[in-house]
C-alpha positions, 0 to 999 in steps of 0.5 A: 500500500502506497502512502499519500507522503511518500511520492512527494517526498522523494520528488523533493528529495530527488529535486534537492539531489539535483540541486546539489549535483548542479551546485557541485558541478558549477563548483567543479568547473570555478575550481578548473577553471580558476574563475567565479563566473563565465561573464560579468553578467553572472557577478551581478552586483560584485561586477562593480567591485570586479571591475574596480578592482581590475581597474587599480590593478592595471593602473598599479601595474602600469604605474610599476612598469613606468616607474622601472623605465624611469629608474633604467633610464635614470641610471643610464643618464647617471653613467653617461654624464658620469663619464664625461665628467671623468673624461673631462677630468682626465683630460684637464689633468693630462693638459696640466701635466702635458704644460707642466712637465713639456712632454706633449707625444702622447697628448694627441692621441689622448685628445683624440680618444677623450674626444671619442669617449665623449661623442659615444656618451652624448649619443648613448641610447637607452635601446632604442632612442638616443638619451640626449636628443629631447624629442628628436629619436632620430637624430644623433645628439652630438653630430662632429664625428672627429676633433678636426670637424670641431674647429669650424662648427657652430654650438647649433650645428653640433649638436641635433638636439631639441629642448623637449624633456621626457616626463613620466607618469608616477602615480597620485595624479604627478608627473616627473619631468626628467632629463638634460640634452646634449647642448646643455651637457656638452656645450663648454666641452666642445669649446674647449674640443674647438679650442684643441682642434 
């Protein structure tokens, strides 16, 4: 004899069997595939804080990227005037040396290659752009290729840099604007070229 309770008790029981199979297999498939749900649609109300927070995320990453660029170029920047500091020491202390003790057969040569160490660190480049240039990417910031083209050249016509300063973004809403150009780092440099020429 058939109770009047017990089909409808196994309907509900199965109908909660089911529910929990779909439960578990919806769990199953955030757990495999590492994600909540397929769209945002499927957040519902949490798709504000979602995109929010993917929002901060991008913008710290991209603050983070930019703030690495501006210490490799920074140090490249540091290194290249570095050097031209010690060239220009070095040279200085080598023409001293030369007037004090009259021995000048090796001062060309070390004019010469003071003369190229300083051409090679005006035109460094960070990779792909030259350091010195401003905004000018395609031009070489210090133009005599030798001493001798610096005897007759103009402080405009050595150098092909502009006066445009590259700025970074650094978070909080501030920009940093950064950089020298060559005319403004080597300018009393190539005088003194000009005058050795």
């Amino acid at each position: 004899m058939t109770r009047i309770a017990t089909i409808p008790l196994q309907r509900t029981l199965t109908d909660a069997v089911q529910k929990a199979q779909q439960r578990l297999a919806q769990t199953q498939l955030q757990l495999n595939s590492g994600k909540k749900a397929k769209d945002l649609a499927d957040l519902g109300s949490a798709a504000v804080r979602t995109l929010s927070a993917r929002s901060a995320l991008s913008m710290q990453a991209a603050q983070s990227a930019a703030t690495t660029r501006l210490g490799t170029t920074l140090s490249l920047y540091e290194a290249n005037i570095t050097a031209i500091d010690t060239i220009a020491g070095d040279l200085r202390t080598q023409l001293m040396t030369a007037v004090g003790t009259g021995a000048t057969p090796a001062l060309g040569s070390a004019i010469e290659s003071a003369f190229s160490q300083f051409r090679s660190a005006l035109n460094a480049t960070d990779g792909s752009e030259p350091l010195f240039a401003g905004a000018q990417g395609d031009a070489i910031p210090f133009k005599p290729a030798t001493l001798a083209e610096t005897a007759g050249t103009t402080t405009q016509a050595a150098f092909g840099n502009d006066d445009v300063r590259a700025s970074a973004s650094i978070g909080g809403g501030a920009t940093l604007t950064y950089g020298v150009t060559a005319s403004e780092l080597g300018d009393g440099v190539l005088a003194a070229f000009r005058t050795l020429a």
